[in-house]
C-alpha positions, 0 to 999 in steps of 0.5 A: 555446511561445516559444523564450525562455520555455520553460525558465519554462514548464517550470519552472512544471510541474516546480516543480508536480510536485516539490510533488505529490511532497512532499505525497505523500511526507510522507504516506507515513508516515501512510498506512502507520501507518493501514494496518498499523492495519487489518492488525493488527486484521484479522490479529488476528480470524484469529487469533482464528478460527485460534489455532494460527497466526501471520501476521508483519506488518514494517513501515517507515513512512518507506520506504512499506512493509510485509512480510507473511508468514503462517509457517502454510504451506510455502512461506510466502504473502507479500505486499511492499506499497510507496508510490511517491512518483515514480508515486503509487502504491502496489505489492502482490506476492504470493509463494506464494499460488497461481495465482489471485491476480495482484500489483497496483499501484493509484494513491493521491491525496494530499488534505488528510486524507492519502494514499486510494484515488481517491474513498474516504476515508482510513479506508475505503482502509485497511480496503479495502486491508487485505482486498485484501492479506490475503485471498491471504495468510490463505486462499492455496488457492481457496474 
């Protein structure tokens, strides 16, 4: 790098950077709209099967998250999911599910039909997000 150009040189990355980070955070919303879609149908068919109980679901699109809840066991499974715009990613912790289900982060790819999984569509990330994050929620003790 030539001691006269690199502030150009860096400026071409971080300009590169701050674009990848708008792109990702204006899709935020969406993508959480999408996946709250895919819980709430997916919480909807337990309930069906377990009509006694009810599982909470907040969500803030504009902020990248979403709190879920299921009030049937004491203490009460949780899962915090959140969008990184910085990272790219997006975060899932779980609260009183037990031993065997670990937290996770996974890393998200912003395309022209939105926020996805690496290598999955959008639709299909939702569906299989929603399984990953309302599987230690919906059934907390081993099966």
């Amino acid at each position: 790098m030539n001691e006269d150009n690199w502030i150009k040189a860096l400026a071409t990355k971080e300009r590169e950077r701050r674009a990848r980070f708008e792109a990702f955070q204006s899709a935020v919303p969406t993508f959480v709209e999408g996946l709250v879609k895919a819980l709430k149908l997916d919480i909807a068919v337990y309930e069906n099967e377990f009509p006694r109980e009810r599982v909470g679901l907040e969500s803030e699109p504009h902020r990248g998250s979403i709190h879920i809840v299921n009030h049937t066991y004491q203490p009460a499974p949780q899962a915090k999911i959140q969008c990184h715009s910085g990272r790219q990613e997006l975060s899932c912790d779980f609260e009183s599910t037990g031993h065997h289900h670990s937290s996770w982060i996974e890393k998200l790819e912003t395309s022209a039909s939105g926020l996805h999984l690496t290598g999955i569509s959008v639709e299909y990330s939702a569906k299989e997000l929603s399984k990953r994050i309302l599987l230690p929620i919906l059934f907390p003790a081993p099966l």
